[in-house]
N, CA, C and O atoms as CSV, one atom per row, in Angstrom:
chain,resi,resn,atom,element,x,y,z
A,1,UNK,N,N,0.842,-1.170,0.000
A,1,UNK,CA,C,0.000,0.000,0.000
A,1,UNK,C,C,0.890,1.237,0.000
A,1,UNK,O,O,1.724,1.478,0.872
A,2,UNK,N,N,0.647,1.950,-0.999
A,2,UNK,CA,C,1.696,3.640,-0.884
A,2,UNK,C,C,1.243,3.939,0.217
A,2,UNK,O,O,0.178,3.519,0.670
A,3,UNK,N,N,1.907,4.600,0.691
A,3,UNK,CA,C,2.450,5.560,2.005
A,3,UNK,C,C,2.549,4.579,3.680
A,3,UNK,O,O,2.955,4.855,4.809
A,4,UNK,N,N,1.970,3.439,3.065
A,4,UNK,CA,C,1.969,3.164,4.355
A,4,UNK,C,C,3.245,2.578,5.197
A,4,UNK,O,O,3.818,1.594,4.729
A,5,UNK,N,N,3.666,3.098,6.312
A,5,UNK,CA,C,5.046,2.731,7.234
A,5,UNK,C,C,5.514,0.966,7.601
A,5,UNK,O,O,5.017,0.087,8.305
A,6,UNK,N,N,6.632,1.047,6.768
A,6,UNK,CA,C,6.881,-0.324,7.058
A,6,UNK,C,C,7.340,-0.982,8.649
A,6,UNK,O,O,7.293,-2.113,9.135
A,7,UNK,N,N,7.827,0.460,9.185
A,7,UNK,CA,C,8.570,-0.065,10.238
A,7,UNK,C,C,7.380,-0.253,11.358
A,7,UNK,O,O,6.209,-0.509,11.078
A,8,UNK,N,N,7.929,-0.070,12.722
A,8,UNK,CA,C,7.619,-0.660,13.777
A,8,UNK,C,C,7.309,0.904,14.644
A,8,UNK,O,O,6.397,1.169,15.427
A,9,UNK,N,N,8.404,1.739,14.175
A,9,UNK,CA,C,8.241,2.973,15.058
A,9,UNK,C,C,8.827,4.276,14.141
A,9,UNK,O,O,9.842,4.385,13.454
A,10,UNK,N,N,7.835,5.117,14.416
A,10,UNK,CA,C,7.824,5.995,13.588
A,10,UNK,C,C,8.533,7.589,13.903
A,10,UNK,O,O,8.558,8.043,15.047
A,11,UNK,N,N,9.032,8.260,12.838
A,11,UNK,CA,C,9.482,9.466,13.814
A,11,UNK,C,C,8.417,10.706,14.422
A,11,UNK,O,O,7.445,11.071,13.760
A,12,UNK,N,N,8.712,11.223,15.619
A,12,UNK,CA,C,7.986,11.849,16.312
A,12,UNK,C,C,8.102,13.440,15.842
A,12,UNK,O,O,9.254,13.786,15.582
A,13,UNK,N,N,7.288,14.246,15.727
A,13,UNK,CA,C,7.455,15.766,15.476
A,13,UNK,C,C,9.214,16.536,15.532
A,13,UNK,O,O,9.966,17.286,14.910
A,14,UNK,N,N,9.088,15.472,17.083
A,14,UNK,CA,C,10.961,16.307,17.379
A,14,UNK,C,C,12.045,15.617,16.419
A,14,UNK,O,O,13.161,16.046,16.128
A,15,UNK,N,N,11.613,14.802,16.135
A,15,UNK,CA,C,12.831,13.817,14.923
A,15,UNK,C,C,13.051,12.309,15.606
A,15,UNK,O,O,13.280,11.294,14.949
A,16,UNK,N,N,12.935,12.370,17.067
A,16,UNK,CA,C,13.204,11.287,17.494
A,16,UNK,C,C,12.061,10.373,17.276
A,16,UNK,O,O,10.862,10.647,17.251
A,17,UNK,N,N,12.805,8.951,17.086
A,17,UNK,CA,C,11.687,7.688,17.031
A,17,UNK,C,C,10.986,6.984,18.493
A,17,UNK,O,O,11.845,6.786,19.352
A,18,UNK,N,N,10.090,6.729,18.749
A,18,UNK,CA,C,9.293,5.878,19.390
A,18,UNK,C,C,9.762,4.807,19.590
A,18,UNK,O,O,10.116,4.039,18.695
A,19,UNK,N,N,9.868,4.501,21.276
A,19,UNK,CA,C,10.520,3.244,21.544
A,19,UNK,C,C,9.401,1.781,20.512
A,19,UNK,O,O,8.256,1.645,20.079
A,20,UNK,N,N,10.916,0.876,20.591
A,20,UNK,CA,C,10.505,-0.384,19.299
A,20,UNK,C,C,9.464,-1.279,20.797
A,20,UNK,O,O,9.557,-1.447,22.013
A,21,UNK,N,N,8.237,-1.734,19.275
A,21,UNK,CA,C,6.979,-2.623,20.556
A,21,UNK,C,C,7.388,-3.659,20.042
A,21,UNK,O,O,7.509,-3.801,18.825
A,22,UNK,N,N,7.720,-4.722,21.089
A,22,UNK,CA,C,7.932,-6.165,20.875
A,22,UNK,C,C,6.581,-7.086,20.885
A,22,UNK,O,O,6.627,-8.296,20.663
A,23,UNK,N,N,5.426,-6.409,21.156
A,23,UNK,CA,C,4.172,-6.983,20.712
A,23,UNK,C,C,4.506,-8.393,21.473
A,23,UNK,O,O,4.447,-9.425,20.804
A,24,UNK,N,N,4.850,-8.455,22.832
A,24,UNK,CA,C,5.301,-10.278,23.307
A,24,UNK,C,C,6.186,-10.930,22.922
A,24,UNK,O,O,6.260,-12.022,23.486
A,25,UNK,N,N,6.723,-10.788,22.381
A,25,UNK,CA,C,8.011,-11.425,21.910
A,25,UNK,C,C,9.319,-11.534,22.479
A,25,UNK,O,O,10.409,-11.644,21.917
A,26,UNK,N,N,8.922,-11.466,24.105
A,26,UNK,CA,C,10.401,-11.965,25.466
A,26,UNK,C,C,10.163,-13.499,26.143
A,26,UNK,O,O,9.308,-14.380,26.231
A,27,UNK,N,N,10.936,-13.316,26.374
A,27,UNK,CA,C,11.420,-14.159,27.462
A,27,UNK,C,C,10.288,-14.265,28.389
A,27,UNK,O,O,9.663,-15.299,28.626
A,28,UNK,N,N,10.006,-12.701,29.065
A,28,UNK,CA,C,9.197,-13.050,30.443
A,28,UNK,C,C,7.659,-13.298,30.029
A,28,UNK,O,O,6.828,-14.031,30.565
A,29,UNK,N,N,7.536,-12.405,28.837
A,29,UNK,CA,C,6.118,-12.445,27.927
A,29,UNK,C,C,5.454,-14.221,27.816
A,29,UNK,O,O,4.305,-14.478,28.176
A,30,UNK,N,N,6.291,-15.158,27.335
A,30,UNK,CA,C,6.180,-16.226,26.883
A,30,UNK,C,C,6.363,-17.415,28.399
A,30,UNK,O,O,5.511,-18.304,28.420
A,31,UNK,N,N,7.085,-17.419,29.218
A,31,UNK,CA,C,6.924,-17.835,30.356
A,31,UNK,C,C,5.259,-17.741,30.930
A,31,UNK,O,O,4.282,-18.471,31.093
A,32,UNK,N,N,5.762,-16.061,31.134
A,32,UNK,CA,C,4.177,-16.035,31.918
A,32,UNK,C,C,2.660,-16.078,31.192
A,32,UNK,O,O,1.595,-15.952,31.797
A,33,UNK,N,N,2.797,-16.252,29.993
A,33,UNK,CA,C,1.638,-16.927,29.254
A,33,UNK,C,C,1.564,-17.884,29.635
A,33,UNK,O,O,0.792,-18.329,30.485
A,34,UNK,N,N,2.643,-18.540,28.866
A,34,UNK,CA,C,2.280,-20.221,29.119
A,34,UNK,C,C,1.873,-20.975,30.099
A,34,UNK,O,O,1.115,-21.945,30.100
A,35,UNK,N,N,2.618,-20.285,31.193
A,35,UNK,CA,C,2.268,-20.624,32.766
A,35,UNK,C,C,0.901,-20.875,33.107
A,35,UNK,O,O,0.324,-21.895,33.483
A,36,UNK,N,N,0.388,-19.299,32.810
A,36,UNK,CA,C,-0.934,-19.062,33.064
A,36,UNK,C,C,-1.896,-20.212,32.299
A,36,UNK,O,O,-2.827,-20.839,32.805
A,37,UNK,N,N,-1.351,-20.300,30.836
A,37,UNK,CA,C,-1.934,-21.069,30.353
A,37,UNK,C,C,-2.683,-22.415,31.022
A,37,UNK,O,O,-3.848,-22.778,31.183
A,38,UNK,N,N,-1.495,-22.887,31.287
A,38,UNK,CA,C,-1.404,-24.140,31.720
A,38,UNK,C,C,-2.409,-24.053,33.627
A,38,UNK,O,O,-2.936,-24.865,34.387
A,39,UNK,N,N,-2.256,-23.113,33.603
A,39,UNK,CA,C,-3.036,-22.754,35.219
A,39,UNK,C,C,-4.280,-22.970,34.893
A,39,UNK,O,O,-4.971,-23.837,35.430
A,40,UNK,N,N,-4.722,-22.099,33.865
A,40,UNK,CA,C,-6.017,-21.715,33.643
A,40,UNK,C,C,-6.677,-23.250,33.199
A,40,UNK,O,O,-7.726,-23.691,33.669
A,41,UNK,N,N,-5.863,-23.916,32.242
A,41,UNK,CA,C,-6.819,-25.417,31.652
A,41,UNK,C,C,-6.889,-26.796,33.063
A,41,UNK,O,O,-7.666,-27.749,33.121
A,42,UNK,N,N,-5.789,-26.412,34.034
A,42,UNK,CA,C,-5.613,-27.077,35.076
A,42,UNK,C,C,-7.080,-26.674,35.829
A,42,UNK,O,O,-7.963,-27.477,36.130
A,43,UNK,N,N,-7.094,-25.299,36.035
A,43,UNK,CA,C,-8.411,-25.027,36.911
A,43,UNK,C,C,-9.576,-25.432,36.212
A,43,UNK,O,O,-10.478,-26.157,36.630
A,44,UNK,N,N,-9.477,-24.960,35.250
A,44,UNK,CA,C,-10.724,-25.432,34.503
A,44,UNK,C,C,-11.527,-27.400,34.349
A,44,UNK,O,O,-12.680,-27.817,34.242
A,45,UNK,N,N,-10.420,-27.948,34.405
A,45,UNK,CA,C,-10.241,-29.294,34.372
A,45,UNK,C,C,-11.104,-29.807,36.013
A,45,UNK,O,O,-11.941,-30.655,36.324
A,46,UNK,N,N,-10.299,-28.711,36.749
A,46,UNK,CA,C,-10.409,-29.079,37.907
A,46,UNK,C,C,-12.052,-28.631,39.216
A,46,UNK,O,O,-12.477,-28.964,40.322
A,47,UNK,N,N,-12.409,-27.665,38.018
A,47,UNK,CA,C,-13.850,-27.442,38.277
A,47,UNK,C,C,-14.682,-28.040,37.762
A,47,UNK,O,O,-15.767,-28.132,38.337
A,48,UNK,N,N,-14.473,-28.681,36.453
A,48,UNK,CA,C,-15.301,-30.084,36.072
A,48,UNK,C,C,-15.655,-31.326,37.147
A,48,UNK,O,O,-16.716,-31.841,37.499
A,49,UNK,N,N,-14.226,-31.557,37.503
A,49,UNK,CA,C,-14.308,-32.762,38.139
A,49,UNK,C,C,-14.263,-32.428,39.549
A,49,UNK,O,O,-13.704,-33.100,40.415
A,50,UNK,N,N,-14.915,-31.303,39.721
A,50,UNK,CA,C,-15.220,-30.909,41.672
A,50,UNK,C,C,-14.074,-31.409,42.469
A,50,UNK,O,O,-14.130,-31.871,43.609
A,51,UNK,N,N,-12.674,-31.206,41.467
A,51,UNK,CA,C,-10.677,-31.656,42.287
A,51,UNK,C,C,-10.732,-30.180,42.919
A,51,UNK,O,O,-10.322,-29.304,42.157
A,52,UNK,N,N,-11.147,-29.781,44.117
A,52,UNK,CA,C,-10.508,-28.573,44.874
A,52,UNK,C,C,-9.212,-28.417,45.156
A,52,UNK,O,O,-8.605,-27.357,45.006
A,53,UNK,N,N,-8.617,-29.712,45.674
A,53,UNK,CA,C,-7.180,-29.274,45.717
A,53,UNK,C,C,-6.257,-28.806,44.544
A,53,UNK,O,O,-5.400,-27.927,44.644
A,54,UNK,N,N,-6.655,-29.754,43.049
A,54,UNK,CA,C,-6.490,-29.537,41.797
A,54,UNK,C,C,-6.424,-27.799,41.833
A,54,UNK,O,O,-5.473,-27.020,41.763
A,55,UNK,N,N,-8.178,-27.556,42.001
A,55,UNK,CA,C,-8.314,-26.087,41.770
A,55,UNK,C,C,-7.258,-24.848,42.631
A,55,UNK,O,O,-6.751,-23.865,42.090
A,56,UNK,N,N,-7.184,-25.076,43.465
A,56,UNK,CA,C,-6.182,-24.069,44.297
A,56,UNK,C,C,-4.765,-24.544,43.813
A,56,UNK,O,O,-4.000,-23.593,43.660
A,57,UNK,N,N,-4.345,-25.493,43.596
A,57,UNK,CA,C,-2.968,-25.588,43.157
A,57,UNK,C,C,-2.918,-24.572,41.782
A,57,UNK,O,O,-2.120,-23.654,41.592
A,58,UNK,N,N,-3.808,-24.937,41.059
A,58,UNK,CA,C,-3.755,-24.280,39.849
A,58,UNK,C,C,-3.927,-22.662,39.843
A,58,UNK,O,O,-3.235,-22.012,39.061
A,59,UNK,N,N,-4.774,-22.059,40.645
A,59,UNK,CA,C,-4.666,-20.636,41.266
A,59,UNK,C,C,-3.328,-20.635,41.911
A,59,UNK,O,O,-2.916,-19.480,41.810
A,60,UNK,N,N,-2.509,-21.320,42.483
A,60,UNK,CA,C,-1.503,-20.906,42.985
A,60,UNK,C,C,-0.437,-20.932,42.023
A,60,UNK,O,O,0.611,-20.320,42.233
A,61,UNK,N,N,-0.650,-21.644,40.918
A,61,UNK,CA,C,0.223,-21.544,40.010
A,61,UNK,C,C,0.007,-20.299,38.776
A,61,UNK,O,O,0.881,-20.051,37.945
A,62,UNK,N,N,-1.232,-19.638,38.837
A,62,UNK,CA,C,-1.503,-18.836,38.331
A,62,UNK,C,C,-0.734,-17.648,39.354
A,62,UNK,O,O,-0.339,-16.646,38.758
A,63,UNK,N,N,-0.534,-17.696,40.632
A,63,UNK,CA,C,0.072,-16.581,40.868
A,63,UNK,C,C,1.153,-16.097,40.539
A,63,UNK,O,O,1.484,-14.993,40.104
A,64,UNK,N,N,1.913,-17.404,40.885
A,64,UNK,CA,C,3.410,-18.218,40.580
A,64,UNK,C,C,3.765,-17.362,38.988
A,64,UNK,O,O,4.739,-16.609,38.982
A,65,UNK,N,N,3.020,-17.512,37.821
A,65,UNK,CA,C,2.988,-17.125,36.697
A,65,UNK,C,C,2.836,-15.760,36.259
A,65,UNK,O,O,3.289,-15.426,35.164
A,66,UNK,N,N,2.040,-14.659,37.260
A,66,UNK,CA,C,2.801,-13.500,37.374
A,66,UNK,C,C,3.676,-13.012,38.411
A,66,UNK,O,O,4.017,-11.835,38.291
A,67,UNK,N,N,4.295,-13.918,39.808
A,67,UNK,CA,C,5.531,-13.552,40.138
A,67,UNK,C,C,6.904,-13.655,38.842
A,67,UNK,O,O,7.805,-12.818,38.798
A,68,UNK,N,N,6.806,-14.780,37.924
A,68,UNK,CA,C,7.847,-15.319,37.424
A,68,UNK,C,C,7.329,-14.312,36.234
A,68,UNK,O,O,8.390,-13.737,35.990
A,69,UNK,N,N,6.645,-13.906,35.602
A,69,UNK,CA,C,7.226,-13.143,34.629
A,69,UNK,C,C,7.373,-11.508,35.131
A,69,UNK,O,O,7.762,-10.766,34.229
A,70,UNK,N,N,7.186,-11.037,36.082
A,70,UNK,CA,C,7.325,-9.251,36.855
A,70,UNK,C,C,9.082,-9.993,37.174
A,70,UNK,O,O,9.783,-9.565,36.256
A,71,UNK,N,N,9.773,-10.722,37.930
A,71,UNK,CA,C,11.060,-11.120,38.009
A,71,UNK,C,C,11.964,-11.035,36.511
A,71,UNK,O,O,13.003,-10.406,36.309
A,72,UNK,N,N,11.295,-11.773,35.691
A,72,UNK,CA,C,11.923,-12.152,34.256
A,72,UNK,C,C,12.278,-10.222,34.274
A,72,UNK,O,O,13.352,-9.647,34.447
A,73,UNK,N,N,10.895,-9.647,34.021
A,73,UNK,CA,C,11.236,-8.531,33.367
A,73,UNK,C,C,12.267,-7.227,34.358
A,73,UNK,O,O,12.895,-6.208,34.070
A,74,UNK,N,N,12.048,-7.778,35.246
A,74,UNK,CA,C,13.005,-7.110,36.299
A,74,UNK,C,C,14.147,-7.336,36.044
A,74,UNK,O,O,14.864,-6.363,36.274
A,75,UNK,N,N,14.922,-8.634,35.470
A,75,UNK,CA,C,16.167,-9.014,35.655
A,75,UNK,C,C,16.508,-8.871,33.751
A,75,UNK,O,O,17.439,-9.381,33.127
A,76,UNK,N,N,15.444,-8.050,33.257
A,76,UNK,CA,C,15.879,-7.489,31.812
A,76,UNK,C,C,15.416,-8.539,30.716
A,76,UNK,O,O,15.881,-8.364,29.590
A,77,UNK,N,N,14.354,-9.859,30.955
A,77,UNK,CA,C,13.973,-10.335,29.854
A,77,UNK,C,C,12.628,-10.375,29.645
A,77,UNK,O,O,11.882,-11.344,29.507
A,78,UNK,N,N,12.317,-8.717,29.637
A,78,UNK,CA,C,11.226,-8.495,29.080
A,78,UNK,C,C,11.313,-7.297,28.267
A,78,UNK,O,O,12.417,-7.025,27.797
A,79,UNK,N,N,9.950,-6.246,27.933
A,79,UNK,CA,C,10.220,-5.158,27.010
A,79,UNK,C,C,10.845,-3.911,28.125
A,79,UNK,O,O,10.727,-3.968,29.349
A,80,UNK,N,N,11.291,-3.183,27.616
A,80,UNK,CA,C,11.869,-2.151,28.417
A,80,UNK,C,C,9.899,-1.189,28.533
A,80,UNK,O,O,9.759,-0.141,29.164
């Protein structure tokens, strides 16, 4: 399409560019998805089959899944 910007970040009035969006694409991004992921189909599993202990493990691993990715991005493998 003419005119339209190929890049990612564009220049700003002052000349300078706009920090680059990694749109998810870290380290801590992909951890703490998956984590969650895996929390969320665990709980879900686990409210079918009335497993309470199931269910709270899996909330606890959902917490677990945003301690471990706020750390990731703390220790620099996430977006700035």
């Amino acid at each position: 399409m003419a005119g339209t910007p190929t890049r990612s970040h564009h220049p700003t009035a002052e000349g300078s560019h706009d920090k680059h969006i990694h749109h998810g694409r870290t380290t801590a991004a992909w951890v703490g998805s998956l984590t969650a992921t895996v929390a969320i189909l665990l709980g879900g599993i686990a409210l079918v089959m009335q497993n309470w202990p199931l269910f709270w493990a899996a909330a606890a691993l959902l917490v677990i899944a945003v301690i471990a990715t706020r750390v990731l991005q703390v220790m620099g493998h996430g977006a700035d």
